[in-house]
C-alpha positions in Angstrom: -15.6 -6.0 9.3 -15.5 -7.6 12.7 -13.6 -5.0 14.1 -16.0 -2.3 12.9 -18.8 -5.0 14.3 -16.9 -4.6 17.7 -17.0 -0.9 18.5 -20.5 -0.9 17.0 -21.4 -3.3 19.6 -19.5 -1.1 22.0 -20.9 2.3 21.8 -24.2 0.2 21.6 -23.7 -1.6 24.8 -24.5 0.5 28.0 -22.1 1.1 31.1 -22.2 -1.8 33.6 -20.1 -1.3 36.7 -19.1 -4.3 39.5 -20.0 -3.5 42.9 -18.1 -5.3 45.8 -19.1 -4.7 49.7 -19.5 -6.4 52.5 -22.5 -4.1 53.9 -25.6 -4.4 51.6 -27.1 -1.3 52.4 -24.0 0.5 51.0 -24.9 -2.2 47.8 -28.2 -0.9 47.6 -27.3 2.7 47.8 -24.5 2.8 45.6 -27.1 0.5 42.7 -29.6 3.2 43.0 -27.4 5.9 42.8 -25.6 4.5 39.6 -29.1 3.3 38.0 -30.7 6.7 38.1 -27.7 8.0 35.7 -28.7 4.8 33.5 -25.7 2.7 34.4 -26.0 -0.8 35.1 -25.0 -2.2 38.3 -24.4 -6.0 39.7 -23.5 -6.4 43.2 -21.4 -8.7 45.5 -20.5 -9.3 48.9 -17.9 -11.8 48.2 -14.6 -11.2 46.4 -14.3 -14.8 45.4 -17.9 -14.9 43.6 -17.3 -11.1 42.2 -13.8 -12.7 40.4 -15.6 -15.5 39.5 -18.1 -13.1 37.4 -15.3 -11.3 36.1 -13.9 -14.4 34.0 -17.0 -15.0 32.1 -18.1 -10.8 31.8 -15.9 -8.1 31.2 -17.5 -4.5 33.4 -16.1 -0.9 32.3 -15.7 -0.6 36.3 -14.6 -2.2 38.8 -16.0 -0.8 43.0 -14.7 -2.1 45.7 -15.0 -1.5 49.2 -11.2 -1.7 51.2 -12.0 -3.4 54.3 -13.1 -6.8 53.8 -13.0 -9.8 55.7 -11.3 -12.9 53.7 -10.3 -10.6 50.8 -9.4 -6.7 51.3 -9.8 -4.6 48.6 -6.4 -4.4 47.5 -6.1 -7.7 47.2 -9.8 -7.9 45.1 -8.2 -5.2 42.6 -5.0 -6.5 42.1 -6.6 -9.7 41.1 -9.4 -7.6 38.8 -6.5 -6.0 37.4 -5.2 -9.6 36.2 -8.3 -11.0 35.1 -9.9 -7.6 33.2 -7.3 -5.6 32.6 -9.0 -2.6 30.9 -11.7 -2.6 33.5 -11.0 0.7 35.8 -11.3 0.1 39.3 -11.7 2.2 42.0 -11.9 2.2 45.9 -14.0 2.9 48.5 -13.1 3.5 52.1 -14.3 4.2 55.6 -10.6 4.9 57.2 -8.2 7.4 56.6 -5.7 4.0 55.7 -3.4 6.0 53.7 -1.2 3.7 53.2 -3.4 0.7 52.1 -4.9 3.9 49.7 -1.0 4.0 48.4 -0.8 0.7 48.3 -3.8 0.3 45.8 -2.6 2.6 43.7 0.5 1.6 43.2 -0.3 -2.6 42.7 -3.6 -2.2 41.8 -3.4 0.7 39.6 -7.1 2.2 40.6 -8.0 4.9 38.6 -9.9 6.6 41.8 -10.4 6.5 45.4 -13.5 7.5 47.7 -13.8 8.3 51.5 -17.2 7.1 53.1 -19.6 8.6 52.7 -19.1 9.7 49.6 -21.0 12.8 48.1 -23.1 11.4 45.0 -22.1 14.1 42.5 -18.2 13.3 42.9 -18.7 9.7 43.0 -20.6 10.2 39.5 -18.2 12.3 38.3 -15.7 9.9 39.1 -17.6 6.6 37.4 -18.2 7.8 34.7 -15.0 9.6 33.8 -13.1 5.9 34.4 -16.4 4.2 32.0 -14.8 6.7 29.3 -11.5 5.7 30.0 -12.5 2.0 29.7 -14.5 2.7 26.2 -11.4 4.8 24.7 -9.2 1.7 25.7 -11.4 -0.5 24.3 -11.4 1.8 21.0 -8.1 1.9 20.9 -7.3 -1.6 20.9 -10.0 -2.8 18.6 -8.2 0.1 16.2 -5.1 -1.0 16.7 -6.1 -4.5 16.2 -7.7 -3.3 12.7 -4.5 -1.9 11.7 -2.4 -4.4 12.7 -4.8 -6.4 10.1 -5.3 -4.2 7.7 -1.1 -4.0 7.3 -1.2 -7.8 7.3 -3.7 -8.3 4.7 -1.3 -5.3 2.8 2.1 -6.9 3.3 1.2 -10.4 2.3 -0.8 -8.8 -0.9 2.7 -6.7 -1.4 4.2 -9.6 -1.1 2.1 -11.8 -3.9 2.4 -8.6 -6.2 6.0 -9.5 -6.1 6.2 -12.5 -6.5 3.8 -12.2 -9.4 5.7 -9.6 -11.1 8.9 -11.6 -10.7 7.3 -14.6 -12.3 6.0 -12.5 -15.4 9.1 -10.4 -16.0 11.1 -13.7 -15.5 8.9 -14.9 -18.3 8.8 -12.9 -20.4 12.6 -12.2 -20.1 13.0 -15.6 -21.6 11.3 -15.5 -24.7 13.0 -12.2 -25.1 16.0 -13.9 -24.4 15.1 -16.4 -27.1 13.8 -13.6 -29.6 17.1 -12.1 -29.5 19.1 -14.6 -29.9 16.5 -15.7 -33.0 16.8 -12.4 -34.8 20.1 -11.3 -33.9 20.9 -11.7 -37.9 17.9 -10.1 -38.9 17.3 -6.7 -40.2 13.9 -6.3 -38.9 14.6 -7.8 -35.1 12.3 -4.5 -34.0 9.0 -5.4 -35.5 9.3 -8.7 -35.0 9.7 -7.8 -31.3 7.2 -5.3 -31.1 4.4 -7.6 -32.7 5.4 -10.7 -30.3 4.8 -8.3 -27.2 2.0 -6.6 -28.9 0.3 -10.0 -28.8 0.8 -10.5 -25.1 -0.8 -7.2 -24.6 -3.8 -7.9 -27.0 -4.5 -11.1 -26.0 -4.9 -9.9 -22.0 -8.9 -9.1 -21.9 -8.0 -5.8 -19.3 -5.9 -4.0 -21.5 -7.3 -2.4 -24.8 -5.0 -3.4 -27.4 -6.7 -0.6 -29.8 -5.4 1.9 -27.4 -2.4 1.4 -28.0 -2.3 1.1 -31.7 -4.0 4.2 -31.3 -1.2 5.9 -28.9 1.4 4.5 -31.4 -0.4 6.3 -34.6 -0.5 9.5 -32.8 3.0 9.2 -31.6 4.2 8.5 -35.0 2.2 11.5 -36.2 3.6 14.1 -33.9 7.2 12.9 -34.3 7.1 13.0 -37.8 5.3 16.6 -37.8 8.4 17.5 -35.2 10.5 16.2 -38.7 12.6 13.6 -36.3 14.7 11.6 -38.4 13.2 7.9 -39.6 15.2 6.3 -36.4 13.2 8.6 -33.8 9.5 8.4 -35.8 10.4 4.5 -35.3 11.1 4.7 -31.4 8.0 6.7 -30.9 5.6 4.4 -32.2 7.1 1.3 -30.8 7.1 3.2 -27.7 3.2 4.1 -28.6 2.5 -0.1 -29.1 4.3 -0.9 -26.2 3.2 1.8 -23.3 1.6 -0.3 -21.1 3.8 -3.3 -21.7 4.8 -3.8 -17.9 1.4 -4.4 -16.6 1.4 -7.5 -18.1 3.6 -8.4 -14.9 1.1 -6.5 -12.3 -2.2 -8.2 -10.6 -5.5 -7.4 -13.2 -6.7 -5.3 -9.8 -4.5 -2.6 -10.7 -5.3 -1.9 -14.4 -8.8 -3.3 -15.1 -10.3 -0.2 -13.4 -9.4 3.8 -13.9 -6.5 4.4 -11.6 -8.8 7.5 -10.0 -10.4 4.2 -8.9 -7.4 3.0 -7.1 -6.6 3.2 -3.8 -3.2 5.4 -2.7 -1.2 2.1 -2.4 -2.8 0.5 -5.5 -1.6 3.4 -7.6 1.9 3.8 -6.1 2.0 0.1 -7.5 0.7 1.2 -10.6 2.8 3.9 -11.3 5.9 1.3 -11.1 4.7 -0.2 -14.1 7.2 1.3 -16.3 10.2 0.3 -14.3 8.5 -3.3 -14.7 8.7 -2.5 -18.6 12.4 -1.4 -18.6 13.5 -4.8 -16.2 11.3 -7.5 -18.8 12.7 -5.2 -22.4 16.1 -5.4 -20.9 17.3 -8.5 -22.5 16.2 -6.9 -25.7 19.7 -4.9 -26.1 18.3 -3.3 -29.7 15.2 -1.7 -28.0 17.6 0.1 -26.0 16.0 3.8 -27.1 11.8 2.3 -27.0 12.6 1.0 -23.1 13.9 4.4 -22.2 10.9 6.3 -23.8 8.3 3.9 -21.7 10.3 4.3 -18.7 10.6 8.1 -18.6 6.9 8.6 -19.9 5.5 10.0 -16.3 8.2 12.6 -16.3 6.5 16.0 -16.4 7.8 19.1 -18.4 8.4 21.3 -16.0 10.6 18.8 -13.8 7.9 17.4 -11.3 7.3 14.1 -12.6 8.6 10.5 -12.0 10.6 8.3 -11.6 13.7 11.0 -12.3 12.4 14.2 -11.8 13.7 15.4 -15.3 13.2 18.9 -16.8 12.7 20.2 -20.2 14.9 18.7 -23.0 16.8 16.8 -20.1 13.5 14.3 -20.8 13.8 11.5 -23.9 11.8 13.1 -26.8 10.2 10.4 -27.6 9.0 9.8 -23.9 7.5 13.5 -24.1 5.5 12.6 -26.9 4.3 9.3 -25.7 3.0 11.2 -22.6 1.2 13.4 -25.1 -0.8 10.9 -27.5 -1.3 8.3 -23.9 -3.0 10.9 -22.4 -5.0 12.3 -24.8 -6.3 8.8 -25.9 -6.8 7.9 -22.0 -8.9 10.8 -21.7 -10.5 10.5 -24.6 -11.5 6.6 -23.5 -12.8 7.7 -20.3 -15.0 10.6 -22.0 -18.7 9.8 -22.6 -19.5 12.4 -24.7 -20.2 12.3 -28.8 -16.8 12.0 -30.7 -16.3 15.0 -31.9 -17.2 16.8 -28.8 -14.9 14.3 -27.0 -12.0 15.4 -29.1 -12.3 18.5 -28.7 -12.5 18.0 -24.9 -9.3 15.8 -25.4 -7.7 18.4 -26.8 -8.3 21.2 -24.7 -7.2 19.0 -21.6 -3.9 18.3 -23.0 -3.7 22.1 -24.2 -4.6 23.1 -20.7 -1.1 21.5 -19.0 1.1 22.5 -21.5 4.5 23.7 -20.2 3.3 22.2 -17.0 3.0 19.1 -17.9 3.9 18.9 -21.4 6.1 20.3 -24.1 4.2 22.9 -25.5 6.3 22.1 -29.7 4.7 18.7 -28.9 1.2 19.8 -28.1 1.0 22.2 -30.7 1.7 19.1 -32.9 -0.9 17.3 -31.5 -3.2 19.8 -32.4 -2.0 20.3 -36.0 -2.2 16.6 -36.8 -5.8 16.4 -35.2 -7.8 15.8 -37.7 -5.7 13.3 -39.2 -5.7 10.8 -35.6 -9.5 9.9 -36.5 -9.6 8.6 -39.8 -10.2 4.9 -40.4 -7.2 3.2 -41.9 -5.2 -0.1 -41.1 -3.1 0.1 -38.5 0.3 -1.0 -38.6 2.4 -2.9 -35.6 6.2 -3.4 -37.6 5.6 -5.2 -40.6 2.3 -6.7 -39.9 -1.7 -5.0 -40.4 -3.9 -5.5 -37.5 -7.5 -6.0 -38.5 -10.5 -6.7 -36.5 -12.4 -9.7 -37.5 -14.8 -7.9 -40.0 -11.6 -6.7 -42.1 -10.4 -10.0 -42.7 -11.3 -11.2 -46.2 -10.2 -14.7 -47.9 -6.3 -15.7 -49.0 -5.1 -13.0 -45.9 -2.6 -14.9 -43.6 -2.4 -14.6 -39.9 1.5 -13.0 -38.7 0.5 -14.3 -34.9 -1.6 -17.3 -33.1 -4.7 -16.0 -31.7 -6.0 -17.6 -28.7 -8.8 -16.8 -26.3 -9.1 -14.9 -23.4 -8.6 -18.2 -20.9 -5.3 -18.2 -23.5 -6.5 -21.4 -25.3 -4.9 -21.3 -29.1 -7.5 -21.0 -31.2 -5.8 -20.7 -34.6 -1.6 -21.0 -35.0 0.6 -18.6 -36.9 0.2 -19.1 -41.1 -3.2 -20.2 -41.0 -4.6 -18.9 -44.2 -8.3 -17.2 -43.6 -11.3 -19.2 -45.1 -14.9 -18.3 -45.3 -15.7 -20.8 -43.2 -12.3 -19.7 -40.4 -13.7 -16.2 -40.6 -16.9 -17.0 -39.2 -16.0 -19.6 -37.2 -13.7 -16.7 -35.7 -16.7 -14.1 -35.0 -18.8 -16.7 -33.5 -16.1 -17.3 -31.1 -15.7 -13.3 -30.4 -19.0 -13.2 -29.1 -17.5 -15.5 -25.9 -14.6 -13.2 -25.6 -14.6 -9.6 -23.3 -13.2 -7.8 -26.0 -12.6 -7.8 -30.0 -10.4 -9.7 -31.5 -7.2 -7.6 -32.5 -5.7 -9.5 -35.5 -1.7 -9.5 -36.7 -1.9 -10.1 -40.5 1.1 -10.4 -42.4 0.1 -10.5 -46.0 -2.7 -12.2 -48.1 -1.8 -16.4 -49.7 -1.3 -14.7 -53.1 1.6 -12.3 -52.1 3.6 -14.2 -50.6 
């Protein structure tokens, strides 16, 4: 902002030029001339007192006479080159001295030189020529200077990014770590994983946890209308729940708005988010096929995509389908429209890139298991139900702690639903950004 302050100020500002000569007549003549093409003049007959003013105001131009008594105009202009750099300067002179001339130019740098008397059209050529010179060196620095900033500010916010990634996948790498090691005699290690990670995605108030149950229904949909075996329909939907898993490692700035919102940088960033997903699910060995399916969802159909640049059946089936039911759920969240005309818009979009950027057997499931996508029934995340708070009923028994969006625990795992914990629990969602999103296991008297 101060930089953009600064050329303001500059193309504000009007052209003010130093005048040095020991004859005030030729002061006086040169002011006039200057002032009638509305550029400011301040005179001196002393080179000391015209340095002097140079350290406390900065002039686009810089006059000076050559023969001087105490201080010759070479001298003057080497110093002015010293103190005001950017200033031009330029020289006046009643003798053919050419080699005091060549001497100027070469230690003083002046950007002109004039022979008394001069002719007034030729000396205002010349002025202002050098006062646009001086303003497009002034431009350029303050520029530069924003830059320089701006790649500052960029590198250091790289740099936290980084670090903050680091510190989540670390994290989250550990309880992995520990989940594995937990389950590791367990037949049903991959629910039990996918609801522990769903958690960490529902309880973050930027990411919609009922878009991805949503993503996950569909996926499971298609891939059982594509008659995959049970192992496949399995990976699709975990894959579905577990989408957007590696932005739980990424700064809030780069998810909490539409990514058309995002600046070129911010969505390169974004876009890594899957390679995030692959490094925190690698300690989990037996979600092997789920990690490769998030990692390779970007890849287009028709070989353009990222991060591999894969082609046709060369890309993970059940990575094709999660980029199916993502993006027609991610449209269909940013759509304003009624439901059913939002659908149908949905639907059309993702009909619109097939075989460009989508298998067209997959979208042609989509399409046939439409209708099916929007009817209300209890979604499932592995072994568990997840209900909203005004599903819960009496006797039904939470699979996963629940905690607020500051991540305070508000009720542990096994609590057993009350009347009186029920409301308690949708008095405290009116405090929270979004719904609660609630892992239930089974109701007191099933167990």
């Amino acid at each position: 902002m101060q930089d953009i302050e600064k050329l303001s100020q500059l193309e504000k500002r009007p052209a003010h030029v130093l005048l040095l000569d020991d004859e005030p007549s030729v002061l006086r003549a040169l002011s006039r001339l200057l002032n009638h093409h509305k550029i400011q003049t301040t005179t001196f007959t002393s080179g000391e007192d015209a340095l002097a003013a140079m350290q406390n105001q900065e002039f686009d131009v810089v006059i000076s006479d050559m023969r001087m008594p105490n201080m010759d105009g070479l001298e003057f202009l080497t110093k002015a080159m010293s103190t005001s750099p950017d200033s031009q300067r330029m020289l006046l002179t009643g003798y053919a001295d050419i080699e005091a001339t060549i001497g100027a130019i070469n230690k003083a740098k002046i950007h002109a030189y004039m022979n008394k008397p001069w002719e007034n059209d030729h000396l205002v050529h010349a002025v202002k020529q050098a006062i646009d010179k001086y303003r497009l060196t002034k431009h350029n620095s303050i520029l530069q200077a924003h830059v320089l900033e701006q790649n500052k500010q960029l590198n250091e916010l790289n740099h936290s990014l980084e670090q903050l990634v680091e510190k989540r996948t670390q994290q989250i790498k550990q309880v992995l770590k520990k989940l594995e090691v937990k389950h590791k005699h367990e037949q049903h290690e991959h629910q039990a994983t996918v609801e522990l990670l769903y958690n960490f995605i529902n309880a973050n108030p930027y990411i919609d946890g009922k878009l991805a149950s949503n993503i996950a229904k569909t996926c499971r949909l298609i891939a059982k209308h594509l008659k995959l075996n049970g192992e496949k329909i399995e990976t699709a939907g975990m894959a579905g729940f577990l989408a957007q898993v590696g932005l739980l490692a990424m700064d809030p700035a780069l998810y909490k708005v539409p990514t058309s919102q995002l600046t070129d940088q911010q969505k390169k960033l974004y876009y890594t988010h899957p390679a995030t997903a692959q490094l925190m699910l690698m300690p989990a060995q037996h979600l092997n096929d789920v990690t490769e399916a998030i990692f390779h969802q970007y890849e287009k159909y028709n070989g353009e995509g990222i991060p591999k640049g894969l082609k046709h059946n060369a890309i993970p089936i059940c990575a094709q389908i999660l980029a199916v039911a993502r993006d027609y759920w991610q449209y269909m969240a940013l759509n304003q429209k009624p439901d059913d005309e939002k659908q149908l818009d949905a639907l059309s979009h993702i009909k619109a890139f097939s075989e460009h950027l989508y298998n067209p057997r997959i979208v042609s499931a989509l399409e046939a298991c439409a209708r099916q996508l929007h009817k209300r029934q209890n979604e499932q995340a592995g072994s568990m139900q997840i209900l909203n708070s005004e599903q819960l009923q009496p006797g039904m028994i939470l699979g996963l702690p629940v905690h607020n969006h500051q991540g305070i625990m508000l009720l542990p795992k096994g609590h057993v639903f009350t009347k009186v914990s029920i409301a308690k629990l949708k008095q405290l969602e009116h405090h929270k950004p979004t719904p609660f999103r609630l892992m239930i296991s089974h109701r007191a008297n099933d167990a």
